[in-house]
C-alpha positions, 0 to 999 in steps of 0.5 A, spaced: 665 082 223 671 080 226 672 072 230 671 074 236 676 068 237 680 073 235 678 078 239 679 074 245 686 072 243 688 080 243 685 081 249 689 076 251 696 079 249 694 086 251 692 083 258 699 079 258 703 086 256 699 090 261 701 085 266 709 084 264 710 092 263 707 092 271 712 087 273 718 090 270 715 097 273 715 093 279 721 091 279 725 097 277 722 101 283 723 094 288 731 095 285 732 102 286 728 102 293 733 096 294 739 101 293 736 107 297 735 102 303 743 098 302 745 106 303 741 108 308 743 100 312 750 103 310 749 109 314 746 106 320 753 101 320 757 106 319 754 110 326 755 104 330 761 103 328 763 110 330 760 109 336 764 102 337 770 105 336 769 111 340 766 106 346 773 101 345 777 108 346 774 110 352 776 102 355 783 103 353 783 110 357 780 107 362 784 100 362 790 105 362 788 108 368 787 103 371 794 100 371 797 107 373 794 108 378 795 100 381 802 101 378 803 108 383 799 104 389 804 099 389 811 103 388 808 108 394 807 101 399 813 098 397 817 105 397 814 105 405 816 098 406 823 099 404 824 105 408 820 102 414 825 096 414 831 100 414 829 105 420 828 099 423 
């Protein structure tokens, strides 16, 4: 008949490799969903910065726009102006 001291110790072992190869599954598992979502993350920034860099494009058109037309208003008025003057 075997110790049961000794029975209880390999118990004991077999429960703590259990255990260490469960963690070590766990953290492999943990480690390769980290990556799915690192890449996943990095999907997302990339369509926001897309999306940024277009909206800012859109801006600077706009921006653009702006100043040219300012720019048309005021040479026309002061073109008037000028010729104005000079009939007068």
């Amino acid at each position: 008949m075997r110790h049961p001291l000794l029975t209880y110790l390999e118990q004991i072992n077999k429960k703590r490799k259990n255990a260490n190869f469960a963690t070590k599954n766990k953290h492999e598992r943990m480690s390769k969903s980290n990556k799915i979502e690192t890449t996943e993350f990095q999907q997302v920034q990339g369509i926001i910065s897309l999306h940024r860099s277009k909206a800012l494009q859109t801006v600077n058109n706009e921006n653009l726009l702006i100043a040219w037309e300012v720019g048309a208003f005021v040479s026309t008025r002061l073109t008037k102006l000028c010729v104005g003057k000079q009939n007068s």
